[in-house]
PAPA-132544 format. One line per 5 residues: number of its first residue (from 1); their letters; for each residue z, x, y of C-alpha. Coordinates in nm, 2 decimals, always signed. Each point is the difference from the previous one (the first is absolute). Example, Ala and Ser with C-alpha at 12.3 -4.5 7.8 and 13.67 -1.06 7.14 Angstrom:
REM residues 2
1) as) +0.78:+1.23:-0.45  -0.07:+0.14:+0.34;
This chain:
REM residues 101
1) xxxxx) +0.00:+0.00:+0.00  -0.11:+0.16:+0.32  +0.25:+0.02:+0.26  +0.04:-0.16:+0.34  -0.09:+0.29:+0.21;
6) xxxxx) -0.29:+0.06:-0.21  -0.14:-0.31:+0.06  +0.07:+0.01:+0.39  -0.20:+0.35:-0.02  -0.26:-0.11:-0.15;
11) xxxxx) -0.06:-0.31:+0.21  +0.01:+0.20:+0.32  -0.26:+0.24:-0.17  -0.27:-0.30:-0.05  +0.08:-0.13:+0.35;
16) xxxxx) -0.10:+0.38:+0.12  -0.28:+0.03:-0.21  -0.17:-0.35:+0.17  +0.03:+0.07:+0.35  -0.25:-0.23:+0.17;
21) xxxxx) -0.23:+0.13:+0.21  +0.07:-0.08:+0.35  -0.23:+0.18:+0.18  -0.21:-0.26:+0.13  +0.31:-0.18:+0.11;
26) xxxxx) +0.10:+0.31:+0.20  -0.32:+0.04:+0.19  +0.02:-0.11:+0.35  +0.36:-0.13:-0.01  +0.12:+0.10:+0.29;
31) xxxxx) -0.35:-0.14:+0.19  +0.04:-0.30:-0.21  +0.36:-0.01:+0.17  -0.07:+0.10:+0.32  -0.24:-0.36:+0.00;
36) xxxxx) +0.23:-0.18:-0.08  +0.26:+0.08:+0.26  -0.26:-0.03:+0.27  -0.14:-0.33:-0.10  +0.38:-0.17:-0.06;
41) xxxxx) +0.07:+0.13:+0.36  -0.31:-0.17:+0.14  +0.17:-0.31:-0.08  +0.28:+0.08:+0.24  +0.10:-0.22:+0.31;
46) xxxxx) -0.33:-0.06:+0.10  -0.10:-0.22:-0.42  +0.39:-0.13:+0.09  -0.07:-0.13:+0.36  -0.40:-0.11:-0.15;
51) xxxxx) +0.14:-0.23:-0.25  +0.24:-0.16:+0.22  -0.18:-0.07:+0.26  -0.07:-0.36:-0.09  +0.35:-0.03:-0.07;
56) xxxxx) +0.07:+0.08:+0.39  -0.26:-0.16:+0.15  +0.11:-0.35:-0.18  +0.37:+0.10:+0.18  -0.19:+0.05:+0.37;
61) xxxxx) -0.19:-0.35:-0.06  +0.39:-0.21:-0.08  +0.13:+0.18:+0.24  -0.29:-0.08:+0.26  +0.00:-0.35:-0.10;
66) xxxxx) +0.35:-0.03:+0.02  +0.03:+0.17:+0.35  -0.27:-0.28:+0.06  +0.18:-0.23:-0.09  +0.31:+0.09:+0.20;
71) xxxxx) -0.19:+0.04:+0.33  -0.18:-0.32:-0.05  +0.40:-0.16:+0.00  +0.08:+0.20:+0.34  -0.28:-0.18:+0.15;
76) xxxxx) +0.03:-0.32:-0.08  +0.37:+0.07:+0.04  -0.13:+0.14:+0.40  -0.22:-0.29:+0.07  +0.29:-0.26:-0.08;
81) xxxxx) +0.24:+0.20:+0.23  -0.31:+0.02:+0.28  -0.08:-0.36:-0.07  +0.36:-0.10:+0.11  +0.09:+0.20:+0.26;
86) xxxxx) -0.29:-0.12:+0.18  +0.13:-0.39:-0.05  +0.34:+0.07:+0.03  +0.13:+0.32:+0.21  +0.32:-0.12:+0.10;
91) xxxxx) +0.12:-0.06:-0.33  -0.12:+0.38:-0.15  +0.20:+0.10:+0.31  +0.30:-0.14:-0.08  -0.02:+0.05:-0.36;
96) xxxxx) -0.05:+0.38:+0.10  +0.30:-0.04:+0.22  +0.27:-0.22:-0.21  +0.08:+0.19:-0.25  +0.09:-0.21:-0.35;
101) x) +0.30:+0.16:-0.28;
């Protein structure tokens, strides 16, 4: 019966006697790298801010509407206050003058 280190040896001696050949995997690694790195930084900020883009023009279009929206209160809001000091000034001066708790 052969013996456990015999066994180990002669395992690692058919594991050194079929080394692959890895030559063609060697050739032009470090070009090969050297692509990759620059093409994964050309999709820096710049790919980042591309593909959001629609994502922040959709938040300047609510908020335009919405800003819109809020002026188009202020002058109707105006026009009512316009509309009745004209008909009634003495009142908007004494409401501006009595002051209510």
């Amino acid at each position: 019966m052969p013996k456990p280190d015999d066994i180990i040896d002669r395992l690692l001696q058919s594991a050194r006697d079929e080394v692959p050949d890895t030559s063609r995997v060697e050739f032009a690694f470090e070009t090969r790298v050297l692509a990759r790195l620059r093409e994964e930084r050309s999709f820096g900020i710049a790919a980042w801010a591309w593909r959001l883009a629609p994502f922040f023009a959709a938040l300047v279009m609510v908020a335009g509407v919405w800003e819109r929206a809020d002026t188009t209160h202020l002058q109707a809001t105006a026009v009512l206050v316009a509309d009745a000091v004209r008909e009634h000034p003495d009142r908007i001066l004494l409401s501006l003058v009595r002051q209510e708790p």
